[in-house]
C-alpha positions in Angstrom: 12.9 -24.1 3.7 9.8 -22.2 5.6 7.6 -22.6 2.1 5.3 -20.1 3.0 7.7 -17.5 3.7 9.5 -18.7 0.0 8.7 -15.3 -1.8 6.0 -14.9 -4.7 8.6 -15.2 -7.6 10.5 -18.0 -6.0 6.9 -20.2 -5.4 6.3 -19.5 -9.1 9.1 -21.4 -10.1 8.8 -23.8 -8.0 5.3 -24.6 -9.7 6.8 -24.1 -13.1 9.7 -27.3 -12.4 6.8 -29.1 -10.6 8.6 -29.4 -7.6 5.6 -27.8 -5.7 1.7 -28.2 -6.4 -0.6 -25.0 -6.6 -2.6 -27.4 -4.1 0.0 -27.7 -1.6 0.6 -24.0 -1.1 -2.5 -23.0 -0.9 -3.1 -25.8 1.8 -0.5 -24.6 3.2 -1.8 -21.0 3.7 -5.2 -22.0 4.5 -3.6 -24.2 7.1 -2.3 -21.1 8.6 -5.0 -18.6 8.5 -7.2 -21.0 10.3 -4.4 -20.8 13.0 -3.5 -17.2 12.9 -6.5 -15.3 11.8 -8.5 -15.3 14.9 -5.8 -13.2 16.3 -4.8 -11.0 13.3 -8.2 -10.7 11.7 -6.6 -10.0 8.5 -9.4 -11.4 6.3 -13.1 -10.3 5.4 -13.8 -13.1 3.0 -12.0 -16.2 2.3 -12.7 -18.8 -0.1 -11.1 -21.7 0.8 -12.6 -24.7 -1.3 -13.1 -22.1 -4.3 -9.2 -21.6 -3.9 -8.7 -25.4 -3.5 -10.5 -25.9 -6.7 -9.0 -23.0 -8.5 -5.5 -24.5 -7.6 -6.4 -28.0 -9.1 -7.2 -26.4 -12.0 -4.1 -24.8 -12.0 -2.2 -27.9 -11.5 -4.0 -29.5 -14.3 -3.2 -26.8 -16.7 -0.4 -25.7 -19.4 2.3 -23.6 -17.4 1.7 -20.3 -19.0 1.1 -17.7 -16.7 4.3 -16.2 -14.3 2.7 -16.5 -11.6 0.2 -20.0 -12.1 -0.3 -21.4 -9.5 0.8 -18.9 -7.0 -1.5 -17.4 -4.1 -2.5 -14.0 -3.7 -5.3 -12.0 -2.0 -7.2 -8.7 -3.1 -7.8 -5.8 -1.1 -11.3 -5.4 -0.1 -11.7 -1.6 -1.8 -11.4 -3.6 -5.2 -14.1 -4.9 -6.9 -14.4 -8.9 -7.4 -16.3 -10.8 -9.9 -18.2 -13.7 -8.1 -16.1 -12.6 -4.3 -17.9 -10.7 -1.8 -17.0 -6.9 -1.7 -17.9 -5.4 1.5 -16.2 -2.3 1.5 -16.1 -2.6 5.3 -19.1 -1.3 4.9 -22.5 -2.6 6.7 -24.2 -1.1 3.3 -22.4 -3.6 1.1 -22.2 -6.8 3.8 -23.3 -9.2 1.0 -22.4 -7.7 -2.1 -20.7 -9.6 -4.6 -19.7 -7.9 -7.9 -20.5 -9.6 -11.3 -17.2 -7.7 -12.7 -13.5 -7.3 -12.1 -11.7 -4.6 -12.1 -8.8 -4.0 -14.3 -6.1 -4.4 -11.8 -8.1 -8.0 -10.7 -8.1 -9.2 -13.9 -4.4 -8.7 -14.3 -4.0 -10.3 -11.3 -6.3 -13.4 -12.5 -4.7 -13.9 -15.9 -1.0 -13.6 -14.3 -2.4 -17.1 -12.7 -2.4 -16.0 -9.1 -5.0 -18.0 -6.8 -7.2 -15.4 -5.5 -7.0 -16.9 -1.4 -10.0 -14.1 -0.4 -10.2 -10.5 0.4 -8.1 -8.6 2.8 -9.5 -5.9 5.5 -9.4 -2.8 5.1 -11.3 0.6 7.0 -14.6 1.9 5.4 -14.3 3.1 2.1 -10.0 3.2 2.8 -11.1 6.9 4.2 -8.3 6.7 7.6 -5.0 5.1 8.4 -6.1 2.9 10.6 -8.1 -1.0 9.5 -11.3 -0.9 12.3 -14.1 -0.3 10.7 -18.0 -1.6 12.5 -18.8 -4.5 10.1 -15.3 -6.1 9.8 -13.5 -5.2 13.0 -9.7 -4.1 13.7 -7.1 -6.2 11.9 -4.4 -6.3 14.7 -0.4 -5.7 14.2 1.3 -9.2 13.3 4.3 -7.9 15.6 2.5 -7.0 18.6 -1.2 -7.6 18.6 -2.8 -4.8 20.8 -0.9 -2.3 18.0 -2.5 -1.4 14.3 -1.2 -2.5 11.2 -1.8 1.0 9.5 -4.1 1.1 6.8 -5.5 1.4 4.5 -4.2 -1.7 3.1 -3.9 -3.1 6.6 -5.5 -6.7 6.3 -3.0 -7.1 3.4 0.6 -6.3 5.5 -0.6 -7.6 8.5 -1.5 -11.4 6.6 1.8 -10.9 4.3 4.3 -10.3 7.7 2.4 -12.8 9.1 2.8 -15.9 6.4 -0.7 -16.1 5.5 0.3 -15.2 1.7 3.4 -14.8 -0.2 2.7 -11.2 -1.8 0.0 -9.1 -1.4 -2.7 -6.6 -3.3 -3.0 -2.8 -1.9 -4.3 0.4 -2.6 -2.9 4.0 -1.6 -4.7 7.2 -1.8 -2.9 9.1 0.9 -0.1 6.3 1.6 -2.6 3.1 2.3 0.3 0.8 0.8 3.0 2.8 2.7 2.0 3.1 5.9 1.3 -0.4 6.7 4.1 -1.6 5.4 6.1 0.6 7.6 3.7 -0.8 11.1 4.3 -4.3 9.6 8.3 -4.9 8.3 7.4 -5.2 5.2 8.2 -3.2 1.4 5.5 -1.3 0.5 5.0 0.8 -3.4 2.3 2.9 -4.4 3.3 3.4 -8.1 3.2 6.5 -10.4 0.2 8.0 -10.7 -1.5 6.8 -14.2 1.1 3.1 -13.8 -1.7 0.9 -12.7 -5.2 1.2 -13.6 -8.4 1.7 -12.2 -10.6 0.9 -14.4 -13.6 0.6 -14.8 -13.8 3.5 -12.3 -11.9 6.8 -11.9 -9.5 7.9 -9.0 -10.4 11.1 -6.9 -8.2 13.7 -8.3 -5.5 10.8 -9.3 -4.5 10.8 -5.9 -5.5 6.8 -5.3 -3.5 3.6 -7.2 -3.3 -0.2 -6.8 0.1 -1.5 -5.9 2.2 -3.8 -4.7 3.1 -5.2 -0.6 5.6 -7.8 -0.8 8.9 -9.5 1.5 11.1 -8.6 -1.4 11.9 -6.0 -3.7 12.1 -8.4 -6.7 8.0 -9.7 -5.5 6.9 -6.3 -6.0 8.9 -5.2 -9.2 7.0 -9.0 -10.6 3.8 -7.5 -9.4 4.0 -4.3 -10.5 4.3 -5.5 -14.1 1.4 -7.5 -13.4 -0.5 -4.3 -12.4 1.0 -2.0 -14.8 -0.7 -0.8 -17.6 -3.1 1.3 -19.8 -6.5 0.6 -20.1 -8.8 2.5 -22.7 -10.3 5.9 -21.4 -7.6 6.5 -18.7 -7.8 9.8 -17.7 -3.9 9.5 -16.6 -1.1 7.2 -18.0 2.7 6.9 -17.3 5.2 6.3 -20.0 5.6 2.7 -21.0 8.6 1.3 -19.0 11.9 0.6 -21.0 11.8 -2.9 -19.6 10.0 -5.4 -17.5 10.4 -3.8 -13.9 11.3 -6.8 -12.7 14.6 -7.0 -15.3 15.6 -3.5 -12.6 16.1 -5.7 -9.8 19.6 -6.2 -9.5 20.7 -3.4 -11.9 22.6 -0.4 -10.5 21.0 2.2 -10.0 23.5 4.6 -10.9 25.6 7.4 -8.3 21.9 9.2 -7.3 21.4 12.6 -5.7 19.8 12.0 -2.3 17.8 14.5 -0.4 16.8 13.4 3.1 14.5 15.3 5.5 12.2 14.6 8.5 10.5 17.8 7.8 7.1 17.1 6.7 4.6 19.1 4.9 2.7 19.9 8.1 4.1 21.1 11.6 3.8 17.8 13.4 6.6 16.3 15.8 8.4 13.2 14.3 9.2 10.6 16.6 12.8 9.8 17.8 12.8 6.5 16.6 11.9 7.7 13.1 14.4 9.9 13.1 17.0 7.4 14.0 15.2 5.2 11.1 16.0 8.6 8.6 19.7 9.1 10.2 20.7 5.3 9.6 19.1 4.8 6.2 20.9 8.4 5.0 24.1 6.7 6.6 23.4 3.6 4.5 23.1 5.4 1.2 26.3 7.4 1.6 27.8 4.1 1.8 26.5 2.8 -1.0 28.0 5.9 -2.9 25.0 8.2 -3.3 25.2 11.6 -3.1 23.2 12.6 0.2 22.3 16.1 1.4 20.2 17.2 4.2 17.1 19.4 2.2 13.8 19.8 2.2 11.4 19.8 -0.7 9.1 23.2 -0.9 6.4 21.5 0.2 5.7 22.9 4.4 2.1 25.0 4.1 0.2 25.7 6.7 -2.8 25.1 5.5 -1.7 21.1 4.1 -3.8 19.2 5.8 -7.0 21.1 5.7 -6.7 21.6 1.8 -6.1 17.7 1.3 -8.9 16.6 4.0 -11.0 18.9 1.7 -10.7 16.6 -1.6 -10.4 13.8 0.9 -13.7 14.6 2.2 -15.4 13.9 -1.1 -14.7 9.9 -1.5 -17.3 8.9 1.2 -20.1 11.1 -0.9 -19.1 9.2 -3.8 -20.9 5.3 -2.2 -24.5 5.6 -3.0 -25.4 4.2 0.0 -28.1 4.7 2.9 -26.4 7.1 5.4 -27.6 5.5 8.7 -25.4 2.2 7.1 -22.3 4.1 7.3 -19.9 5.2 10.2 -20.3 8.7 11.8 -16.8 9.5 10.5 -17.8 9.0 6.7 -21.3 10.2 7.3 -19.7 13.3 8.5 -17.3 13.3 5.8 -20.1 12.9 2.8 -22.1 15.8 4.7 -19.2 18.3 4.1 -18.6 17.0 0.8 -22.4 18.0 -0.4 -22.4 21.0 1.5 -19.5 22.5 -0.2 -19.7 24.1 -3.2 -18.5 23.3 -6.9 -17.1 26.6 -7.3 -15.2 25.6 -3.9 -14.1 22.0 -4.6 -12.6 23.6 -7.8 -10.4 26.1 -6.5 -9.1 23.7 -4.1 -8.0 21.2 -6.3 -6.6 24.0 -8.6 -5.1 25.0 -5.5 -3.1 21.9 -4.6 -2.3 21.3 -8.5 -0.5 24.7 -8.4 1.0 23.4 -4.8 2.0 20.0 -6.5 4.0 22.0 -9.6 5.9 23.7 -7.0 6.7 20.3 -5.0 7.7 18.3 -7.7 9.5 21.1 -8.8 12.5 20.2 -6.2 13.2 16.6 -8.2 15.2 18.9 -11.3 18.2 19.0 -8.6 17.5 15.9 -6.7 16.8 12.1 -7.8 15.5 10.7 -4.7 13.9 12.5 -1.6 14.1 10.3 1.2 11.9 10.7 4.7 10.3 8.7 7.8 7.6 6.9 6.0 5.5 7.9 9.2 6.2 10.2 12.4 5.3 7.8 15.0 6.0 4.1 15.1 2.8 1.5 15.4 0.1 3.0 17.6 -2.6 1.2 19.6 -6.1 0.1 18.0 -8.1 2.5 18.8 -5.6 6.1 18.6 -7.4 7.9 16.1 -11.1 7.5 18.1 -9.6 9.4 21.0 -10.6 12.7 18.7 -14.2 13.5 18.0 -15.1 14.8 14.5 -14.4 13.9 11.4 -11.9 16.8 9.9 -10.2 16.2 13.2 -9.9 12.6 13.3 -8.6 13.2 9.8 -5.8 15.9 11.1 -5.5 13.7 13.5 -4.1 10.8 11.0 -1.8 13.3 9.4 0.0 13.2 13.3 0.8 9.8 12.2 1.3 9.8 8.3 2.4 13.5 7.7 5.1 11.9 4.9 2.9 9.8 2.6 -0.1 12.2 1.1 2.1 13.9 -0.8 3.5 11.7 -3.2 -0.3 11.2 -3.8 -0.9 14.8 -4.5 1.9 15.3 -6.9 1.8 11.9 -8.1 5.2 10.7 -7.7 6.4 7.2 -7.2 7.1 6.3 -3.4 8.3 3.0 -1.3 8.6 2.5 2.1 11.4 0.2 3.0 11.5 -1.7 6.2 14.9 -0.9 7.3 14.7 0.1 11.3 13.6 -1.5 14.6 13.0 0.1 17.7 14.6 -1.6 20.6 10.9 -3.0 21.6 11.5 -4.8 18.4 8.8 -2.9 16.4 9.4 -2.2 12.4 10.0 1.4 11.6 9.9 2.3 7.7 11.4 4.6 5.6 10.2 6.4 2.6 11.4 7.2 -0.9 10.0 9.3 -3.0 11.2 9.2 -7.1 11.2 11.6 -9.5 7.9 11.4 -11.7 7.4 8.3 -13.5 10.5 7.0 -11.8 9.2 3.8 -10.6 12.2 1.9 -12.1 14.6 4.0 -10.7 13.3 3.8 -6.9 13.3 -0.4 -7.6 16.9 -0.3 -8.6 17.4 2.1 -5.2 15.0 -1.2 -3.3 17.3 -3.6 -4.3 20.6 -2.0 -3.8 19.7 -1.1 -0.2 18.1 -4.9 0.3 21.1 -6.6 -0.9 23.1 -4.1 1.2 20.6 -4.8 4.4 18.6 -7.6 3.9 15.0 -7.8 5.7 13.4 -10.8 4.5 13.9 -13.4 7.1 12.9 -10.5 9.8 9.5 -12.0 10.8 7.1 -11.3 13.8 7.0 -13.8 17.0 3.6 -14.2 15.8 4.1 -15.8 12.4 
């Protein structure tokens, strides 16, 4: 047994019958990242004797909590009592929080370990973890490649073995896309599921969530995460059940619709068609019904309209300018430069757009896609476009699938269910009906048991 490949759920029961320490895994993992990390980068702070003692504790303790004991790391966007926050930001280098937020302090009374904080690009703003102060996290499976981003530190340490499950966040598919570049499962949950207090979420759009080896990890995490907190301006319906209880049951004979159409006019690579064609092929096996369709949601104007709500999240750091990357700096100069009366009819705009889009879920249960048009690109892609709006465009040439479940607010996974022949992960996406997170778990499960991915692990690890 490779311990730190044991998934999240397993290690928690392992703790529980005492037949591992808290101590030993995170030695373990901290044995690891001082091996690994130089190459991966994958970390922006990590508290190793802070751990050590936190795991001593643990070990010392009543076994409450479902996951005591267990290691875990937060994603750098998220604000951390007493841990360094940086933001990848040189504005916030040495800034250390004296709260949590809601989704850490889930995290801290479930009993994880908090290992450190995972990188992530300034402010989460492109697809892609480089940012100035915390340099470019590299991909686990082929090191001169990214991981995607936002959430990249987090998938790129998780396929890697540096942690057993993983913290994210994804306002345009930052859980999603990495997970795809790195072989891993990936959910960004319902919009209102998880969270974000104490702050708000531009235009609902952004959510915590869960990267994980399994489906059964992130279902366990996700009821971690999951919950209302007072004065959310956005909540999902209570589950029936602990999402974890869906792992395992069938999901039912679901109505499929699979497309590699996305909403903008962008050319989808051949291996992520091949990804689309042998997951469709999969689910007809399993007994779904699967039709080639397309939800209404091709506009030509797609990208433009979401880089302009996009635009405002840098404006939102009160921070010196000349501190933050051209890109952002760009960004926040748009952002104040544009109207009320303008930012209003957009966003009214792509609420009408979002009605329409979700719209297509009365006939169908599941839409399925390429989680991204183009497998793992070198560090460095996105710079090869001056500008900021076209850097941005630029990202939707590599994640034209995932914005959208943030703009209508649907539930989406990507599953790590192709290779290409180089040996590079290829994702697919799934996209549930609203509030449909259990459903898309039961769908996670049936296709892992069906093709399992766990033990798939990069040369690296």
């Amino acid at each position: 047994m490779n311990l730190a490949f044991v998934p999240a759920t397993e290690q928690a029961a392992l703790v529980r019958r005492r037949e591992v320490s808290s101590v030993e895994l995170v030695e373990l993992y901290l044995e690891r990242i001082a091996r690994l990390e130089p190459e991966l980068n994958a970390f922006v702070t990590l508290r190793a004797e802070e751990a050590l003692a936190d795991a001593r504790r643990a070990d010392d303790a009543p076994l409450a909590a479902p996951f005591h004991g267990v290691p875990i790391a937060i994603k750098d966007l998220t604000a951390t009592r007493g841990i360094r926050t940086t933001y990848s930001c040189r504005a916030f280098a040495d800034n250390v929080p004296d709260f949590d937020t809601a989704t850490v302090r889930r995290v801290r009374e479930a009993g994880f370990v908090i290992l450190g904080k995972t990188n992530t690009p300034e402010f989460g703003t492109t697809a892609f973890t480089e940012s100035e102060l915390n340099g470019a996290t590299r991909n686990p499976w082929s090191p001169e490649l990214t991981p995607g981003g936002s959430s990249g530190g987090a998938a790129a340490a998780l396929a890697a073995g540096l942690l057993p499950v993983a913290h994210g966040s994804d306002g345009g598919g930052s859980i999603r896309i990495p997970a795809s570049c790195c072989g891993i499962l990936g959910l960004k949950p319902s919009r209102g599921r998880v969270s974000a207090a104490p702050f708000g979420s531009l235009e609902g759009l952004s959510t915590a969530g869960p990267l994980a080896r399994t489906t059964r990890d992130a279902a366990a995490l996700l009821d971690v995460l999951a919950g209302y907190e007072p004065g959310d301006p956005w909540w999902a319906p209570p589950p029936e059940r602990p999402f974890a209880d869906e792992v395992g049951a069938p999901p039912g004979r679901l109505r499929v619709a699979v497309t590699a159409t996305p909403p903008v006019d962008v050319p989808v690579d051949p291996e992520c068609r091949a990804a689309l064609e042998e997951a469709a092929a999969l689910l007809v096996e399993l007994g779904h019904d699967v039709v080639e369709a397309t939800p209404p949601w091709e506009r030509a104007d797609y990208g433009r309209t979401f880089v302009a709500i996009w635009q405002a999240g840098p404006a939102l750091y009160p921070v010196e300018r000349d501190l933050v990357t051209p890109l952002n700096r760009e960004l926040a100069e748009l952002a104040e430069a544009t109207s009320s009366a303008t930012y209003a009819r957009t966003v009214a705009e792509l609420h009408a757009y979002a009605r329409r889009v979700v719209s297509f879920w009365r006939e169908h249960d599941v839409v399925v896609t390429p989680t991204l048009a183009l497998p793992p690109v070198p560090i460095g892609w996105q710079e090869t476009t001056d500008g900021a709006v076209a850097q941005l465009l630029r990202n939707l040439e590599f994640t034209p699938f995932t914005s959208i479940a943030n703009v209508t607010g649907l539930p989406a996974l990507s599953l790590p269910l192709h290779r290409t022949p180089a040996g590079l992960p290829v994702g697919v996406q799934a996209i549930g009906p609203p509030a449909g997170d259990a459903l898309l778990l039961r769908l996670a499960a049936q296709v892992e048991t069906a093709r399992p991915w766990a033990d798939l692990r990069p040369s690296l690890s």
